[in-house]
MITORTOR-601493 format. One line per field, with one value per residue (C-alpha): residue number from 1; y, x, z. Coordinates in steps of 0.5 Angstrom, whole numbers, plus 500, padded with zeros to 3 digits. Layout:
N
i <- [NUM;...]
yy <- [Y;...]
xx <- [X;...]
zz <- [Z;...]
end
This chain:
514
i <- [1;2;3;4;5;6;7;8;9;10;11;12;13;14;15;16;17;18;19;20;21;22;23;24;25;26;27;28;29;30;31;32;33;34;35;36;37;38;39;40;41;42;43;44;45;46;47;48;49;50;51;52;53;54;55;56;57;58;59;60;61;62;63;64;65;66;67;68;69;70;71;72;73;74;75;76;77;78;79;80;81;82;83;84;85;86;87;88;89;90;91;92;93;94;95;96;97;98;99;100;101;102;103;104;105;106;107;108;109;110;111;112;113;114;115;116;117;118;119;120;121;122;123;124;125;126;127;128;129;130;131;132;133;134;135;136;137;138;139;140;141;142;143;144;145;146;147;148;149;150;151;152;153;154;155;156;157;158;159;160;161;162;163;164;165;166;167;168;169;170;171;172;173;174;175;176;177;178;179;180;181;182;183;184;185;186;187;188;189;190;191;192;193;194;195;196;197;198;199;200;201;202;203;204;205;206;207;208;209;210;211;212;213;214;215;216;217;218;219;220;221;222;223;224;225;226;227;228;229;230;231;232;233;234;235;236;237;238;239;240;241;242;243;244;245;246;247;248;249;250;251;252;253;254;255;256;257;258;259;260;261;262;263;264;265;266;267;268;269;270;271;272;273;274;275;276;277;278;279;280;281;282;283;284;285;286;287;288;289;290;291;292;293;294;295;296;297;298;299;300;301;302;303;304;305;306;307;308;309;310;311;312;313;314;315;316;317;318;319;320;321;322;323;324;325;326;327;328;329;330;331;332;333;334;335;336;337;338;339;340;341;342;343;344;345;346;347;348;349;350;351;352;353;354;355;356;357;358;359;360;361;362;363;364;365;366;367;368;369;370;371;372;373;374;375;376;377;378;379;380;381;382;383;384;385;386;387;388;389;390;391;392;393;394;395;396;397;398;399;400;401;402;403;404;405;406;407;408;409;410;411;412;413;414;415;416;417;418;419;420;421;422;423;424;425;426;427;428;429;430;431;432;433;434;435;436;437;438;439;440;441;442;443;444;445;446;447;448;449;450;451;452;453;454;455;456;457;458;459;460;461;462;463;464;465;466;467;468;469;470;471;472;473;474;475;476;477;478;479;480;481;482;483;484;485;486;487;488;489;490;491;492;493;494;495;496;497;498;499;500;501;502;503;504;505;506;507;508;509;510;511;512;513;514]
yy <- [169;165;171;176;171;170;178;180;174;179;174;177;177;170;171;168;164;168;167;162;159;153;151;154;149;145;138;133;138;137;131;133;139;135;131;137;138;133;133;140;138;132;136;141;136;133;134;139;136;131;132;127;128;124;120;125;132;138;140;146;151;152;160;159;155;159;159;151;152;154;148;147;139;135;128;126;122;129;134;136;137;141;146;148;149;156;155;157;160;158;163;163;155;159;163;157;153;160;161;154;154;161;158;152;157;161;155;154;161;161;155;158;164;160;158;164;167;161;162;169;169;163;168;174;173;172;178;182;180;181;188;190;187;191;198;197;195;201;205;202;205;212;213;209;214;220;219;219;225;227;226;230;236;237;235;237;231;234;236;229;226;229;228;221;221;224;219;214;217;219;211;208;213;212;204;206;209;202;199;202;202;195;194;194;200;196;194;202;204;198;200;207;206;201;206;212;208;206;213;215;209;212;219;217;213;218;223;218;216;225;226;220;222;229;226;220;225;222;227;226;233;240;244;251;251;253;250;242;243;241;249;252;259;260;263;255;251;253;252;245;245;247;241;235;237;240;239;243;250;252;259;262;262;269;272;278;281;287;289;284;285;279;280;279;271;268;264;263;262;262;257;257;251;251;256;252;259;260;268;269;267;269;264;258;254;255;250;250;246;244;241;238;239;233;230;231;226;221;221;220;214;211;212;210;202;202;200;204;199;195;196;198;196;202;200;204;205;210;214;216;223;230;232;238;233;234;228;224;221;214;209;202;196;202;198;204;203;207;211;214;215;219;223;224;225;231;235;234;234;228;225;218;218;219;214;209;210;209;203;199;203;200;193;195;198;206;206;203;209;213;210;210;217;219;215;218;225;223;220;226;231;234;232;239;235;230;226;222;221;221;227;233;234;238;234;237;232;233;240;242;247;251;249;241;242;244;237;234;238;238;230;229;232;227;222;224;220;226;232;231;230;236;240;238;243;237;231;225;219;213;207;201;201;195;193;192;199;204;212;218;223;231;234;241;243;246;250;257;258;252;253;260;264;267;270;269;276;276;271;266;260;256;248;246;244;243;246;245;249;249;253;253;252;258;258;254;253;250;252;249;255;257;264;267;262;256;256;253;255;253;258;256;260;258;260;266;269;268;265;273;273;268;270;276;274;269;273;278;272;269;277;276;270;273]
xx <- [322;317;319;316;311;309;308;304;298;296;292;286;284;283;276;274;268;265;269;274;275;275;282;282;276;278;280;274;269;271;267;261;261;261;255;252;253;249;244;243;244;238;233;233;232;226;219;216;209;213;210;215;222;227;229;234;232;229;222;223;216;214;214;222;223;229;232;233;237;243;243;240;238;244;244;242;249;253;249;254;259;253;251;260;259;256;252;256;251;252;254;261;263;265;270;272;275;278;282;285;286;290;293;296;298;302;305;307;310;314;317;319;321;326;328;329;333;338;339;340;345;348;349;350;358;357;352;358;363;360;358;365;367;362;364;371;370;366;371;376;372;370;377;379;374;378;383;382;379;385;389;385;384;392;398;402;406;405;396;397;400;397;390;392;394;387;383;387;386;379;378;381;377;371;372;374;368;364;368;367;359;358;361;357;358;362;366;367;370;374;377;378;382;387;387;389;394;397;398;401;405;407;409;413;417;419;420;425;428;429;432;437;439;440;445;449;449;453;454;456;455;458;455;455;460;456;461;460;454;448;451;447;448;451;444;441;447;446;440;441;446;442;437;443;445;443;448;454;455;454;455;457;464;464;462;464;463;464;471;475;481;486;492;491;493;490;483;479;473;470;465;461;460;454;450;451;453;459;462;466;468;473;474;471;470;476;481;488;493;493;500;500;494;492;495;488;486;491;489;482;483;488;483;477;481;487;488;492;496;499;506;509;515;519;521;525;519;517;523;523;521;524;530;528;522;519;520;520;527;526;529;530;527;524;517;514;506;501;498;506;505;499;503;508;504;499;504;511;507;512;512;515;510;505;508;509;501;498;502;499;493;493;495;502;499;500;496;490;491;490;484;481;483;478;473;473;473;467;463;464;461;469;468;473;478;483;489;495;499;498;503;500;507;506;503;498;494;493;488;482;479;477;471;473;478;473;469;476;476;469;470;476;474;469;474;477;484;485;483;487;493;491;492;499;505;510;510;516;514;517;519;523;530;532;537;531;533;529;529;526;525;522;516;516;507;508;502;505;498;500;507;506;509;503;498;490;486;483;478;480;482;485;485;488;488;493;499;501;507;510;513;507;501;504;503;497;493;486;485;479;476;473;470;469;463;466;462;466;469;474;478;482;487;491;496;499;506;509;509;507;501;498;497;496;490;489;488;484;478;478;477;470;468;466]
zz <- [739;744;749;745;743;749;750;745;747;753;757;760;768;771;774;781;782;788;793;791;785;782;784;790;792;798;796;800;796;789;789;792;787;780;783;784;777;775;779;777;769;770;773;767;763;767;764;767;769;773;780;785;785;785;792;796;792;795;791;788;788;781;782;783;776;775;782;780;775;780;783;791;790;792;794;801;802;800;804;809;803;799;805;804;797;794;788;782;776;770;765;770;767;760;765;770;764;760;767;767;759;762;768;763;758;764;766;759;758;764;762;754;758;762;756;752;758;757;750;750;756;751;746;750;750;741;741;745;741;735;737;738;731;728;731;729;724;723;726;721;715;718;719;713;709;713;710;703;704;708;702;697;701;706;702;708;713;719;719;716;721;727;724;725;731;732;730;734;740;739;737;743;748;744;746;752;753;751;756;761;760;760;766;773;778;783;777;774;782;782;774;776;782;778;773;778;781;775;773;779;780;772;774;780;776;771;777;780;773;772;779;778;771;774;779;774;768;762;758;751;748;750;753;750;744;739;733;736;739;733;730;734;737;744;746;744;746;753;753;750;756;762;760;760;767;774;778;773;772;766;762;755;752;755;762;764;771;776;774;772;766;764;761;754;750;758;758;764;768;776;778;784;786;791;787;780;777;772;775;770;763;758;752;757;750;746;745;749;750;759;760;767;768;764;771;774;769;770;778;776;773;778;784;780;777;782;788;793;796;791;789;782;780;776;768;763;760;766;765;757;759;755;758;764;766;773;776;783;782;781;778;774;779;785;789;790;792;788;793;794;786;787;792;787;781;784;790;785;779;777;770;771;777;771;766;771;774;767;766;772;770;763;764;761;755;755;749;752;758;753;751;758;759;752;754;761;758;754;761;764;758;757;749;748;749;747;750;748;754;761;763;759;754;749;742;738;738;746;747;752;754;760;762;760;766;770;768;771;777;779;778;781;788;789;792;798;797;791;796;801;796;794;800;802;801;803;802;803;799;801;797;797;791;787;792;798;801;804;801;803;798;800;795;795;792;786;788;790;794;799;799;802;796;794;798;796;798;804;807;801;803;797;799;792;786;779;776;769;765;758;753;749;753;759;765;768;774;777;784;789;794;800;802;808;808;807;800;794;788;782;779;772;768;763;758;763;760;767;774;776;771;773;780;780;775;780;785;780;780;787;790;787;792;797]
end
């Protein structure tokens, strides 16, 4: 390269001529120094007898011969100029061209280095390409050569797959690192705070995401049944549980404590809400069959898709119930609005107001309910559980569990129509007959606590909740209730022998909250 080239010359020192070198001679000077020159030049060369010199030239002594030689005579005409200008010996001429030739030379130079530098900024952009190529394309094969080691000396999948995972990231910080050292400091600092603020920026929005799927948690997996979650165990199963959800109680099938004893053939549970605890279970994850409790889920669906104003007109499909059904009362043509429905289906626990809610629900299909019933099941995790009608008459096919109808409840009181309904003991629903007349019917709670039939133990309050009977799911009943502190609790038993049993168990569970 001419760079180079340039270099490895090393020129010499300039020499100065006396004081000032040629160069620097002023400009009204440089003429009277070539005369002087030549005069110089012919009296050398003049014969050494000649006794008179020429016109307008000093005689010089003869013991001074050799001082002659450094050039004293000047013409007459260039005196003035001759008295400014130091005589320059002559061994110094040699060195004074020598400096120009170098002077030149450096002149030449700094241009080829000028050019030298637009070709190398030309090129860097190729150079640096090339580089990168280069060191890929080394990396590719050191990771490449791994390989074929790796398969010769480790047959199993998983160092494989992590050896690979390695080399990965050991070329990808290796090239980072690259990156980071071609750029200029400022540069560094400005990458460096992107890169911290993206990170961070990263971390916060999986933290968001985390909390927001904690508190809007469709859950399509049980939470502990060891049969239906993966054939886990009871102990994995809760813990496959305790990481789906934050905000639900959650425990095993059974948990006992203090000196809680229920009769024989009953399944239950208490929950307190507040501390996200299960109390006490007894077959929590076993399948049962919930009768009217299924109601909770006809409510549900009704808050969450209706509209409480609009008016339902009773078909004869409404009315084809068992014979001994509870019911409201209505009749073929009544305009009864979907809130006095709602009043009717949780106070009176009423089968025709079930019936009519799922049709108005369900656009007019009763099979389409059904499927909304399922579907909300699985929305809220209760995946134990399987419906066939809105009413909880008894099928086979038609089964949940203690802990599902928790799931229902717990959903349930988060809209407030459902839990002012909960809590009435009294209710006169109010409707228009198929002739235009207006009728007044009296609903009595089949909930004995909020009738007054049954007293809860001291400082409980128990604001409300479902009832369910048949002759083959027993009696049942899930209860919302306060402590003495206003803290929170659901309480569920099913398949009691009797109406006594199931609060006299009752009572048994809701003596443990305070």
């Amino acid at each position: 390269m001419k760079v180079r080239n340039f270099l490895e010359k090393k020129p010499g020192p300039i020499k100065l001529f006396g004081r000032l070198g040629s160069n620097d001679l002023p400009n009204q000077d440089k003429s009277a120094h070539e005369d002087a020159k030549t005069a110089s030049e012919e009296a050398e060369d003049a014969p050494k007898d000649v006794k008179a010199p020429a016109d307008g030239v000093k005689t010089v002594p003869k013991e001074d011969k050799t001082a002659s030689k450094d050039i004293k005579a000047v013409p007459k005409e260039d005196k003035t100029a001759s008295r400014d200008i130091k005589a320059v010996p002559k061994e110094d001429k040699t060195a004074s061209k020598d400096n120009k030739a170098a002077s030149k030379e450096n002149k030449h130079a700094l241009k080829d280095i000028k050019a030298a530098l637009k070709e190398v900024q030309a090129k860097a952009p190729v150079i640096h390409k090339k580089h990168e190529t280069d060191s890929t394309e080394a990396a590719d094969e050191v990771i490449a050569d791994a390989a074929v080691e790796d398969k010769s000396e480790i047959t199993d999948k998983g160092r494989n797959r992590l050896s690979a995972v390695m080399g990965t990231i050991s070329n990808a910080f290796e090239n980072t690192v690259r990156f980071m050292r071609s750029l200029s400091p400022k540069m560094l600092l400005t990458v460096t705070l992107i890169g911290i603020m993206l990170v961070a920026a990263t971390i916060g929005l999986l933290t968001a995401l985390i909390l927001h799927h904690a508190d809007n948690l469709p859950l399509t997996a049980p939470y502990s049944n060891k049969e239906l979650v993966y054939q886990a165990s009871e102990d994995t199963a809760l813990a496959v549980s305790n990481a789906l959800s934050s905000d639900l109680c959650v425990g095993k099938d059974n948990t006992s404590t203090g000196d809680i004893v229920l009769k024989e053939g009953e399944s239950a549970a208490l929950f307190d809400l507040e501390d996200k605890e299960v109390i006490f279970a007894k077959n929590m994850y076993e399948k049962i069959y919930p009768a009217s409790i299924t109601k909770i889920m006809t409510a549900i669906l009704t808050l969450k898709y209706g509209n409480m104003d609009d008016v339902v007109t009773i078909m004869w499909r409404d009315l084809e119930l068992e014979s001994g059904s509870q019911v409201v009362g209505f009749h073929i043509g009544d305009q009864v609005t979907v809130r006095e429905l709602l009043h009717g289906l949780l106070v009176h626990s009423g089968n025709d107001a079930a019936m009519a809610l799922a049709r108005y629900v369900g656009g007019g299909s009763m099979n389409s309910f059904v499927q909304m019933m399922n579907d909300e099941l699985v929305q809220i995790g209760a995946t134990g559980s399987h419906f066939t009608n809105p009413t909880g008459l008894q099928d086979s096919d038609h089964y949940t569990t203690v802990y599902d109808i928790y799931l229902m409840l717990n959903e349930a009181i988060k809209y407030s129509d459902f839990v002012s309904i909960m809590q009435i003991s009294v209710y006169n629903v109010t409707y228009t007959t198929a002739s235009g007349e207006t009728k007044f019917v009296n609903l009595d709670s089949t909930d004995h606590y909020l009738t007054g039939e049954i007293k809860p133990p001291k400082d409980v309050v128990v604001l409300g909740g479902k009832t369910g009977t048949t002759s083959i799911a027993g009696h049942c009943l899930a209860i919302v209730s306060q402590n003495a502190f206003g803290q929170p609790y659901i309480s569920i038993i099913v398949g009691a022998q009797t109406t006594e049993d199931l609060y006299e168990d009752m009572n048994v569970l809701l003596s443990e909250i305070n």
